[in-house]
Backbone as JSON Lines, residues from 0, in Angstrom:
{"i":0,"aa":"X","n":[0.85,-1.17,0.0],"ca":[0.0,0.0,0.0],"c":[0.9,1.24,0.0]}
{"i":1,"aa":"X","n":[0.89,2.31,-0.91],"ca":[1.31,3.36,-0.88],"c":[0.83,4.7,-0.41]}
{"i":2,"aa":"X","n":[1.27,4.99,0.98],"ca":[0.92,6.2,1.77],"c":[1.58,7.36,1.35]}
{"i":3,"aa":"X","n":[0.99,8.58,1.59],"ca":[1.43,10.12,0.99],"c":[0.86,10.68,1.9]}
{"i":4,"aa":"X","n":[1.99,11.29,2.37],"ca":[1.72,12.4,3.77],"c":[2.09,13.8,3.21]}
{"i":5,"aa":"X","n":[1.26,14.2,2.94],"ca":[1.39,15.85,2.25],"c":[0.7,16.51,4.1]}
{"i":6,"aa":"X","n":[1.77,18.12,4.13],"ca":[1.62,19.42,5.0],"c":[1.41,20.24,4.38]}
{"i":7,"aa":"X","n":[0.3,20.98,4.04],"ca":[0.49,22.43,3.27],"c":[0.87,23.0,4.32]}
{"i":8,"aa":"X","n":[1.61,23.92,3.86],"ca":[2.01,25.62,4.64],"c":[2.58,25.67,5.58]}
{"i":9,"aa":"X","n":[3.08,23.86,5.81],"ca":[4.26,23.99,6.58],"c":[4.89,22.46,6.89]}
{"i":10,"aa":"X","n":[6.05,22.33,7.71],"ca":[6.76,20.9,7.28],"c":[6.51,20.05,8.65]}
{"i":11,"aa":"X","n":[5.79,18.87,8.49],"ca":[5.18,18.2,9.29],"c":[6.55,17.2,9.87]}
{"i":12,"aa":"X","n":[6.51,17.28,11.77],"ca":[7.41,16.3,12.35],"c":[7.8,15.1,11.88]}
{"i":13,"aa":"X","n":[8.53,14.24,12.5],"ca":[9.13,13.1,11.42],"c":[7.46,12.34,12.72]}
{"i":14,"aa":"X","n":[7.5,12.37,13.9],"ca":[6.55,11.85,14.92],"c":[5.48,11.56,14.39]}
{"i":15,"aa":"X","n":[4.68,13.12,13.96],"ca":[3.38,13.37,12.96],"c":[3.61,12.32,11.99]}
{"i":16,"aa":"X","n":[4.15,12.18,10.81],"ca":[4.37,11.4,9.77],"c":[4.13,10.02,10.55]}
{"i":17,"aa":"X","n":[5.17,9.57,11.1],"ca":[5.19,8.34,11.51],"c":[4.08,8.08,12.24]}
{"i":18,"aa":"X","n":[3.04,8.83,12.98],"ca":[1.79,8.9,13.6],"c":[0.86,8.29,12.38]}
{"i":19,"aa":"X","n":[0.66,9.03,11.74],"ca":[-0.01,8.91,10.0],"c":[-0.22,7.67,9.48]}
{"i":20,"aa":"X","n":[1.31,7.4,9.53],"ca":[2.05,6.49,8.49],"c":[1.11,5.3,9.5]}
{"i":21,"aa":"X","n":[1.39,4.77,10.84],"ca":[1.36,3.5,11.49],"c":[-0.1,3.7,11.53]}
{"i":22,"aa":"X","n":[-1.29,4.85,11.62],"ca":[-2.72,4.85,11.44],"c":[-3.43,4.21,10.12]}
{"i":23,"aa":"X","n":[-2.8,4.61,9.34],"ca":[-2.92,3.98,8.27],"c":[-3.19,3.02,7.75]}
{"i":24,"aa":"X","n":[-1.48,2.53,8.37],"ca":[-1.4,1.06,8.14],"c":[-2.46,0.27,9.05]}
{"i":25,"aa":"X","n":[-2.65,0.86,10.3],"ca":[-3.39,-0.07,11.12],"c":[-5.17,-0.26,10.27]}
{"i":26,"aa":"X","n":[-5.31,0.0,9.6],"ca":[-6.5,-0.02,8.43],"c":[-6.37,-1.35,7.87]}
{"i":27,"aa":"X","n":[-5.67,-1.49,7.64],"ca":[-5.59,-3.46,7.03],"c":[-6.11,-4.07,7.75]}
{"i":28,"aa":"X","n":[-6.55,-4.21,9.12],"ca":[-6.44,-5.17,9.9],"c":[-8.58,-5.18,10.02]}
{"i":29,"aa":"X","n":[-9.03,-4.54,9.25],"ca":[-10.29,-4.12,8.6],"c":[-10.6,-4.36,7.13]}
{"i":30,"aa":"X","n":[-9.77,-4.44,6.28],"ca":[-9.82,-4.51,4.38],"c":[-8.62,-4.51,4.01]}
{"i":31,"aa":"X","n":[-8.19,-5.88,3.59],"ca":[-7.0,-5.52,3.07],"c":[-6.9,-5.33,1.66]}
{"i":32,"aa":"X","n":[-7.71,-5.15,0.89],"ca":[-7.85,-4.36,-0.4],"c":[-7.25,-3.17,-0.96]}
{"i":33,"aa":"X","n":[-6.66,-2.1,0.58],"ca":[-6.42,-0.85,0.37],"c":[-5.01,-1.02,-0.79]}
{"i":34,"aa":"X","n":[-5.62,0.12,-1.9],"ca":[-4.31,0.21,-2.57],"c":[-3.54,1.3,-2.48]}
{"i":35,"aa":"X","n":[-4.14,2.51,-2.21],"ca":[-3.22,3.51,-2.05],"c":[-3.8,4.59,-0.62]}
{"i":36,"aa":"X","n":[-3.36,5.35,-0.01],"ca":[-3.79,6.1,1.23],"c":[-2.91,7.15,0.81]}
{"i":37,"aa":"X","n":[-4.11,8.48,1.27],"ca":[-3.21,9.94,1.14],"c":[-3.8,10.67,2.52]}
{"i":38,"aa":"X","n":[-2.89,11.35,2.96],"ca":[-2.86,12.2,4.06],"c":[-2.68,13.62,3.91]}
{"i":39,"aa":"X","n":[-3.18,14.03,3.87],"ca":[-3.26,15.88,4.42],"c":[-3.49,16.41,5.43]}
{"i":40,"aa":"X","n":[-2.37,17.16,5.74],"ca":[-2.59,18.1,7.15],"c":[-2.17,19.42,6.66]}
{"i":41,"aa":"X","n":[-3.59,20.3,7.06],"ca":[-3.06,21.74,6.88],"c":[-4.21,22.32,7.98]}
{"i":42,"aa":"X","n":[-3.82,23.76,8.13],"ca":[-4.05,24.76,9.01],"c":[-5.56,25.53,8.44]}
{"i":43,"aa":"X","n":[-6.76,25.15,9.29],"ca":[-7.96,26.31,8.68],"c":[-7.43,27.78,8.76]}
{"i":44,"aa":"X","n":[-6.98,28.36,9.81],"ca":[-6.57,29.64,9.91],"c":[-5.46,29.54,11.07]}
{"i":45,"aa":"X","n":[-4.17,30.64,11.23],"ca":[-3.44,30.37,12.24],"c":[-3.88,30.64,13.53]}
{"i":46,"aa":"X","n":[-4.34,31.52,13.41],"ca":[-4.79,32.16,14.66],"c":[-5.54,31.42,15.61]}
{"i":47,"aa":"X","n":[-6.57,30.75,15.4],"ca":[-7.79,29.77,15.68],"c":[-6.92,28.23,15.79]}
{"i":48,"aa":"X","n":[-5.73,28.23,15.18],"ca":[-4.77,26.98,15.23],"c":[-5.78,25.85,15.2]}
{"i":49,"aa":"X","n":[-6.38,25.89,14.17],"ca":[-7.5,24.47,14.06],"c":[-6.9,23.77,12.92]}
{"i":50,"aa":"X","n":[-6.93,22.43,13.24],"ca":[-6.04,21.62,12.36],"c":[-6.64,20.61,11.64]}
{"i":51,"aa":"X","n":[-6.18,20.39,10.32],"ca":[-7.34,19.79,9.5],"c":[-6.5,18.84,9.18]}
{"i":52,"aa":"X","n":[-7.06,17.07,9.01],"ca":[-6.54,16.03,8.51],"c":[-7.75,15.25,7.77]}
{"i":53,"aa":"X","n":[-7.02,15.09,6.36],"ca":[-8.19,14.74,5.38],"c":[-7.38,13.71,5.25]}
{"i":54,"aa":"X","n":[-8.11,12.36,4.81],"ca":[-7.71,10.81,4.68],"c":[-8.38,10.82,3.81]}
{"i":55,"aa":"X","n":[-7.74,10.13,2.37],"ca":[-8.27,9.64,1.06],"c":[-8.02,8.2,0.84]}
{"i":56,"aa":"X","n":[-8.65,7.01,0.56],"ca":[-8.1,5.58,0.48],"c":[-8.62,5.33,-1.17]}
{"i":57,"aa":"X","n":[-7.95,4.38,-1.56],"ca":[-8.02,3.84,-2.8],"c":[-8.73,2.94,-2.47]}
{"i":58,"aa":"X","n":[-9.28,2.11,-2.52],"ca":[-10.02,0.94,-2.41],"c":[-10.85,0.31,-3.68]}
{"i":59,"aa":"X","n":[-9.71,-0.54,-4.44],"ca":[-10.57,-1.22,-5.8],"c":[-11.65,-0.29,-6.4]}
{"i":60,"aa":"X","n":[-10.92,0.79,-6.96],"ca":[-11.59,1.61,-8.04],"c":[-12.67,2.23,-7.34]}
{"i":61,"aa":"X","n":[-12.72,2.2,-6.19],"ca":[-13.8,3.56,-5.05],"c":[-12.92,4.33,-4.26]}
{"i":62,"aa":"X","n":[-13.15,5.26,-3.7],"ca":[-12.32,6.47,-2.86],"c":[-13.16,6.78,-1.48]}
{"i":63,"aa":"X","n":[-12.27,6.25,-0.9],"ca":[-13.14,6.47,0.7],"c":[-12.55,8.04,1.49]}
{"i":64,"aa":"X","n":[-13.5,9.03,1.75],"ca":[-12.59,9.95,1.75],"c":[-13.63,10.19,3.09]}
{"i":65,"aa":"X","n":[-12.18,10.81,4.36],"ca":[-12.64,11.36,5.83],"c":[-12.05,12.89,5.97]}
{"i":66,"aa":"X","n":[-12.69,13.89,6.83],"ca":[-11.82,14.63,7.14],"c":[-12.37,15.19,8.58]}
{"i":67,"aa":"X","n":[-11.36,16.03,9.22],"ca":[-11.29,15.67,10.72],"c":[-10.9,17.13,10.37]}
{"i":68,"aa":"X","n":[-11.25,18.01,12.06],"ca":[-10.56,18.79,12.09],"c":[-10.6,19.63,13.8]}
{"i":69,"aa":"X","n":[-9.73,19.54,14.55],"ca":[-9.38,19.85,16.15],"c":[-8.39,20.77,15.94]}
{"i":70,"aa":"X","n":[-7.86,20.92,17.64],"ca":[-7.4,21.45,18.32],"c":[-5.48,21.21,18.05]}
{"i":71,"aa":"X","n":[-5.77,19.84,17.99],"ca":[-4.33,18.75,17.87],"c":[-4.49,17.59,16.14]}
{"i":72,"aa":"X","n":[-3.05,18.0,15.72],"ca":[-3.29,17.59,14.67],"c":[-3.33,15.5,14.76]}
{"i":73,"aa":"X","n":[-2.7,15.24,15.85],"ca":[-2.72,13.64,16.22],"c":[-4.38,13.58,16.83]}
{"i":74,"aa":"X","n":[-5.15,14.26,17.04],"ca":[-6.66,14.16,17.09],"c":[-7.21,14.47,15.83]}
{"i":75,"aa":"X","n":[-6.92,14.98,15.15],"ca":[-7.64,14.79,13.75],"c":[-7.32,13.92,13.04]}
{"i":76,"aa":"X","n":[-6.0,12.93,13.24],"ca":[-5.65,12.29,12.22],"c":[-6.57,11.04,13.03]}
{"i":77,"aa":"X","n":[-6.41,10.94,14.27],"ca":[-7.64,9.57,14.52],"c":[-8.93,9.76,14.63]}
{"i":78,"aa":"X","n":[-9.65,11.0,14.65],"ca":[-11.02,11.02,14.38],"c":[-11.33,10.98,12.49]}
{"i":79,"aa":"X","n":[-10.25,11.03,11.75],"ca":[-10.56,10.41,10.46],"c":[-10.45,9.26,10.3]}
{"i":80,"aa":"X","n":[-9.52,8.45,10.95],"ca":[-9.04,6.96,11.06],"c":[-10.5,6.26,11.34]}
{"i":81,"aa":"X","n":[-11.08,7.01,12.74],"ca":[-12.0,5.72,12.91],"c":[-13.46,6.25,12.07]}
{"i":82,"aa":"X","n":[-13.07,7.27,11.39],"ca":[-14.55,7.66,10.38],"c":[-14.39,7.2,9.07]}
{"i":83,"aa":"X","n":[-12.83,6.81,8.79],"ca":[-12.72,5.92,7.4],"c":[-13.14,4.36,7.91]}
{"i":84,"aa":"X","n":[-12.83,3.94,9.27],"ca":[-12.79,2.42,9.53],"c":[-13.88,2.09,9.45]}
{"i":85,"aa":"X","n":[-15.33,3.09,9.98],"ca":[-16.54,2.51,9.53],"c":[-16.84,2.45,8.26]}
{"i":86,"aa":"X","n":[-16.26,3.27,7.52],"ca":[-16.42,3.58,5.47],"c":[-15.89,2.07,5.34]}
{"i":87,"aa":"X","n":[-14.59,1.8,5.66],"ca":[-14.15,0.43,5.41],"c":[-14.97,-0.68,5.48]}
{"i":88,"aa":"X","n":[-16.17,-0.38,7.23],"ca":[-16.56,-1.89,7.49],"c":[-17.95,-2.05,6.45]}
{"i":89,"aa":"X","n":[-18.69,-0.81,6.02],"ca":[-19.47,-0.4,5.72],"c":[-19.37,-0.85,3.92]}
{"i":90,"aa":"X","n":[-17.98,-0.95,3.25],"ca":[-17.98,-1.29,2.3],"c":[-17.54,-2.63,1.96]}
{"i":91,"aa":"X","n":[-16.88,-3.12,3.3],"ca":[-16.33,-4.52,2.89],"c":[-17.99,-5.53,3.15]}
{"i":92,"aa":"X","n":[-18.87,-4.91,3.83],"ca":[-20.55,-5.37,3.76],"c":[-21.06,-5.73,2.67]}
{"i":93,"aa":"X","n":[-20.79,-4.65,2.39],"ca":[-21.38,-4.71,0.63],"c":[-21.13,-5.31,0.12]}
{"i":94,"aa":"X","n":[-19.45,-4.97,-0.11],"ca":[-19.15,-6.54,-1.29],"c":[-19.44,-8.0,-0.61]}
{"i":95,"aa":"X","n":[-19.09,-8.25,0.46],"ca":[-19.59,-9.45,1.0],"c":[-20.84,-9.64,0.64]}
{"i":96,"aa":"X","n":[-21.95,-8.91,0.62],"ca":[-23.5,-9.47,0.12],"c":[-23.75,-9.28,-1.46]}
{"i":97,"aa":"X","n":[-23.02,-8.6,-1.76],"ca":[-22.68,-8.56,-3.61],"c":[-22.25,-10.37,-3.93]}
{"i":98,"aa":"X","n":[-21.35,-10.71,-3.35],"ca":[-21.15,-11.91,-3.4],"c":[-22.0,-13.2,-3.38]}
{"i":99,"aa":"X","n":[-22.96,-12.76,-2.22],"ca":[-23.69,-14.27,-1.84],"c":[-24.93,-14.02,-2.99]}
């Protein structure tokens, strides 16, 4: 699976990344179909320091897309995590009854 951790408007910790990176991955353990995962973290405004993390997944020619946005950018990246994990359980349903 190929992850992409994009920061607009500014250069994200190696911590952050690796935060990202291991959320991510922990998504397999739900669909392992995922083919590609993208990450964005950027700033709504500075001042207000509200932090936005948008999660995009590839998933066999569909796009599961979350976005989160707090106080702390490691709280937005897991309130998208577990709002993609229901997209995940929600689609691996489907195809399971597509099947039978």
């Amino acid at each position: 699976m190929n992850v992409k951790i994009t920061a607009r408007h500014f250069k994200a910790h190696d911590t952050l990344k690796e935060h990202a990176q291991s959320s991510i991955e922990s998504l397999t353990k739900f669909y392992d179909g995922i083919l590609s995962a993208e990450v964005i973290l950027s700033y709504e405004k500075v001042q207000n320091s509200v932090k936005i993390a948008e999660i995009t997944l590839g998933v066999n020619g569909k796009l599961l897309k979350a976005t989160a946005k707090s106080e702390d950018f490691i709280k937005s990246i897991d309130i998208a995590v577990e709002k993609i994990e229901s997209q995940l359980k929600k689609y691996k349903d489907k195809k399971r009854d597509i099947k039978k």
